[in-house]
MARFI-132118 format. One record per atom (N, C-alpha, C): atom name; residue in one letter; x, y, z. Coordinates in nm, 3 decimals, padded with zeros to 5 digits. Each point is the difference from the previous one (the first is absolute). Layout:
# residues N
{atom: CA type: A east: X north: Y up: Z}
...
***
This chain:
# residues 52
{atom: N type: X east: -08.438 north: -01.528 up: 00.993}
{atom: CA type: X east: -00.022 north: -00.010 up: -00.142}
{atom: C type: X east: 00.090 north: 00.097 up: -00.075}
{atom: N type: X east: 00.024 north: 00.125 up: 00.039}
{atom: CA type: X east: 00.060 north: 00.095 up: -00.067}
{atom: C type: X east: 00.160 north: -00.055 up: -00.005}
{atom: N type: X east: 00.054 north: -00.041 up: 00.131}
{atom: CA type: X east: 00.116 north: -00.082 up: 00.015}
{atom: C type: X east: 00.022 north: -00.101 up: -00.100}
{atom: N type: X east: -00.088 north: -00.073 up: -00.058}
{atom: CA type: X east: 00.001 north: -00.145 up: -00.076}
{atom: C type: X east: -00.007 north: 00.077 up: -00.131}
{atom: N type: X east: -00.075 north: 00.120 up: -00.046}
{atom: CA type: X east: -00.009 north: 00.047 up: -00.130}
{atom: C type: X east: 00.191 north: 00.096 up: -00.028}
{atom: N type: X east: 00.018 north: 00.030 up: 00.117}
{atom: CA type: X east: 00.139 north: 00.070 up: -00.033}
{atom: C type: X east: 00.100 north: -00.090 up: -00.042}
{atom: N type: X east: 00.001 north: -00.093 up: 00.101}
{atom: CA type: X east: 00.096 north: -00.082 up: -00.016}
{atom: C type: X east: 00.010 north: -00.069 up: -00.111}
{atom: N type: X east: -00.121 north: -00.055 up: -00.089}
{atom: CA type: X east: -00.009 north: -00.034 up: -00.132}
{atom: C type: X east: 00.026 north: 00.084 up: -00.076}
{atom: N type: X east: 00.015 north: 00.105 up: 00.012}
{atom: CA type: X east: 00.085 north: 00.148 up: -00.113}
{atom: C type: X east: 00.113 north: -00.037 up: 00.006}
{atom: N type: X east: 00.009 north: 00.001 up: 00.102}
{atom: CA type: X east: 00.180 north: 00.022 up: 00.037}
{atom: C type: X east: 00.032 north: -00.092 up: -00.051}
{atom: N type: X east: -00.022 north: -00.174 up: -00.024}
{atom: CA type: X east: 00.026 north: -00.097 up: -00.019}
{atom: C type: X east: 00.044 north: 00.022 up: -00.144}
{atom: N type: X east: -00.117 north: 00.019 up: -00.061}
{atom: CA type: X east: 00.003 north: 00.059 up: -00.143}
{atom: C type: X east: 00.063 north: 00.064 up: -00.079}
{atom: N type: X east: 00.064 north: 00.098 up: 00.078}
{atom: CA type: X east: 00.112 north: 00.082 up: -00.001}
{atom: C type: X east: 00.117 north: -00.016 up: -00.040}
{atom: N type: X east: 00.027 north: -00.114 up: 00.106}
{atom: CA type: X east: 00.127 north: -00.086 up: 00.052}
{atom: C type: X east: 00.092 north: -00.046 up: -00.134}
{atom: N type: X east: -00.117 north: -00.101 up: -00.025}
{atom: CA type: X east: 00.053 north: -00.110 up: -00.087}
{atom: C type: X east: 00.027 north: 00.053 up: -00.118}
{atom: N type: X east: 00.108 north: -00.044 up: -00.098}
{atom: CA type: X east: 00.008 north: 00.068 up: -00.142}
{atom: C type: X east: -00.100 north: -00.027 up: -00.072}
{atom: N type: X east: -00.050 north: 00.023 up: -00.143}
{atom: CA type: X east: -00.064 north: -00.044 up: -00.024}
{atom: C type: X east: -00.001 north: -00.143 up: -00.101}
{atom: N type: X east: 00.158 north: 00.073 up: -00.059}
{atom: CA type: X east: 00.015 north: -00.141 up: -00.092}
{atom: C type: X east: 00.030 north: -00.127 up: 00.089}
{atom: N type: X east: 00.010 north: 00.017 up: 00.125}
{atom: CA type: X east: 00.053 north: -00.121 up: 00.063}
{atom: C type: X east: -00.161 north: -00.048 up: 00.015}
{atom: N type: X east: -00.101 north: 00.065 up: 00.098}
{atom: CA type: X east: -00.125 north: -00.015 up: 00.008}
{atom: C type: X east: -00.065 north: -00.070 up: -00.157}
{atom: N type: X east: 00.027 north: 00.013 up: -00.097}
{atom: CA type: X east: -00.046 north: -00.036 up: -00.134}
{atom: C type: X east: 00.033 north: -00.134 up: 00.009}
{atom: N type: X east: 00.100 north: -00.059 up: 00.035}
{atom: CA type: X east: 00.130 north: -00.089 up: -00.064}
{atom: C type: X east: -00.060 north: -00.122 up: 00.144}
{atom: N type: X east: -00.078 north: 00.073 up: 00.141}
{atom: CA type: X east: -00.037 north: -00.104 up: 00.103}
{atom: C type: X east: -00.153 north: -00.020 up: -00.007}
{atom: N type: X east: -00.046 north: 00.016 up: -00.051}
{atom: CA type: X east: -00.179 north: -00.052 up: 00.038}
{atom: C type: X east: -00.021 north: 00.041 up: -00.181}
{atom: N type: X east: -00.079 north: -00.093 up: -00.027}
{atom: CA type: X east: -00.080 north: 00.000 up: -00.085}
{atom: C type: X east: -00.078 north: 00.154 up: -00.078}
{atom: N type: X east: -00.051 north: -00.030 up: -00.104}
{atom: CA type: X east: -00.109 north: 00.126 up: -00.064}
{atom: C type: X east: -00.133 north: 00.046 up: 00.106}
{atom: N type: X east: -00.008 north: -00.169 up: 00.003}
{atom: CA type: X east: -00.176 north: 00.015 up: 00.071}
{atom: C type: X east: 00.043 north: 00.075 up: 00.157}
{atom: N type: X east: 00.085 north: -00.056 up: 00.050}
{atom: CA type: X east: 00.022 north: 00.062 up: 00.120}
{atom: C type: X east: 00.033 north: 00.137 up: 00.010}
{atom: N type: X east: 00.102 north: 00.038 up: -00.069}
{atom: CA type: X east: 00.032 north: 00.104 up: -00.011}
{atom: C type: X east: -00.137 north: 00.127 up: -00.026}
{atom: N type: X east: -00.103 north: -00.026 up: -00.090}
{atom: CA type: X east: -00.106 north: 00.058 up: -00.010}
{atom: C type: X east: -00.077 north: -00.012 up: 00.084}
{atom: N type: X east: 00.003 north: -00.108 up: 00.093}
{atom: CA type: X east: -00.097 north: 00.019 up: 00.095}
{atom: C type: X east: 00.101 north: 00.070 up: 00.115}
{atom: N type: X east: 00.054 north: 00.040 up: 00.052}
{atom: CA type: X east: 00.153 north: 00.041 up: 00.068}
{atom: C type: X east: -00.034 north: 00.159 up: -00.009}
{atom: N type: X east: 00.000 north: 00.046 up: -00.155}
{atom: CA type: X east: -00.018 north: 00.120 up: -00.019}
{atom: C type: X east: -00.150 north: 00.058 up: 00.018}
{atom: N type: X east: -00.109 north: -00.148 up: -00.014}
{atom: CA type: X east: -00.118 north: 00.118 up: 00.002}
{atom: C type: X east: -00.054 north: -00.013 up: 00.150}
{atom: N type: X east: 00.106 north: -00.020 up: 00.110}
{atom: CA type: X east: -00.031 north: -00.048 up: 00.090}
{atom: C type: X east: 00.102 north: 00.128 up: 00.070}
{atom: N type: X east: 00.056 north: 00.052 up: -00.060}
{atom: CA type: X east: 00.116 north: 00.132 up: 00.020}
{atom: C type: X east: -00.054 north: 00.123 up: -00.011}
{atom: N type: X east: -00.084 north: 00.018 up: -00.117}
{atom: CA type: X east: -00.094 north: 00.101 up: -00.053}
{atom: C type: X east: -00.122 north: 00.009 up: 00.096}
{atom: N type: X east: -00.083 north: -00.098 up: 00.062}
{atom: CA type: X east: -00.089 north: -00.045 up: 00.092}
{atom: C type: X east: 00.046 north: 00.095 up: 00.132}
{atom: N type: X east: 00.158 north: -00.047 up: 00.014}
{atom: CA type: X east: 00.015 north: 00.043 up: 00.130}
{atom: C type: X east: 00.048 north: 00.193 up: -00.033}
{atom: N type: X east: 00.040 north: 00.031 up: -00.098}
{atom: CA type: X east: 00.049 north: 00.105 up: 00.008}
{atom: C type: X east: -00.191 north: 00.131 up: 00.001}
{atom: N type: X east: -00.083 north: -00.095 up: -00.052}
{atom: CA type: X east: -00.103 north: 00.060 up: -00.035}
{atom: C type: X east: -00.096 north: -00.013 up: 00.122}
{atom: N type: X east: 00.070 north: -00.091 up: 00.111}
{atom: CA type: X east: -00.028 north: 00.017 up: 00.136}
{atom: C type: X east: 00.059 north: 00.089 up: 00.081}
{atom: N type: X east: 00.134 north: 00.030 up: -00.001}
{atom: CA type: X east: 00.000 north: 00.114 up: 00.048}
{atom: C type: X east: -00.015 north: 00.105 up: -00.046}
{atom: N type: X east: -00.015 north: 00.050 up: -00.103}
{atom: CA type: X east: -00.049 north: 00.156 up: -00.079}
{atom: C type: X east: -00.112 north: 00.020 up: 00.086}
{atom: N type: X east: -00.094 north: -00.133 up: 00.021}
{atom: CA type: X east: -00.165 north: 00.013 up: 00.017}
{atom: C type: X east: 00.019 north: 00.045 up: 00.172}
{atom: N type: X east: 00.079 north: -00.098 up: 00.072}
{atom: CA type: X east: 00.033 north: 00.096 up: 00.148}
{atom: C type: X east: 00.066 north: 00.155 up: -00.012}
{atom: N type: X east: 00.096 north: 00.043 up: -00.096}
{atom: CA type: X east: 00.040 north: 00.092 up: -00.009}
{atom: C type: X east: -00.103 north: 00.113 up: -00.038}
{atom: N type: X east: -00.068 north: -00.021 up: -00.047}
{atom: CA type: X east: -00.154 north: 00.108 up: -00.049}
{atom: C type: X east: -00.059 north: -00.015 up: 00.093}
{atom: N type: X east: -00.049 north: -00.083 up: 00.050}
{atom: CA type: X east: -00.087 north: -00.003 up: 00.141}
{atom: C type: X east: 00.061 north: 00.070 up: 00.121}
{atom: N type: X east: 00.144 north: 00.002 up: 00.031}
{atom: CA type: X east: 00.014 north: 00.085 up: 00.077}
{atom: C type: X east: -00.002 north: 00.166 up: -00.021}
{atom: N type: X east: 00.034 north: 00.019 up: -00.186}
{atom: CA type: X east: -00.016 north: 00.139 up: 00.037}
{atom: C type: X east: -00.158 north: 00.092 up: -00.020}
{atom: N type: X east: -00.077 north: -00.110 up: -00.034}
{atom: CA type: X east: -00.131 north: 00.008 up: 00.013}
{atom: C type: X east: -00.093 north: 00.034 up: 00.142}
***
């Protein structure tokens, strides 16, 4: 899981953004991002748990 949440950063990363704007849609794109935020707010939540 942690593998599948990185790799979607990185992905994220990658791509420009105006190009990312210009290939998928609004709706997608918002679901894209709150699906980015999801994962970044998944690992914070492992990252506290370990120094817990």
């Amino acid at each position: 899981m942690m593998q599948e949440l990185m790799r979607m950063v990185h992905w994220s990363e990658e791509e420009p953004r105006d190009r990312q704007l210009r290939r998928i849609g609004a709706r997608h794109l918002r679901a894209r991002r709150r699906e980015q935020r999801r994962a970044e707010a998944a690992i914070m939540e492992i990252a506290w748990s370990r120094l817990c």
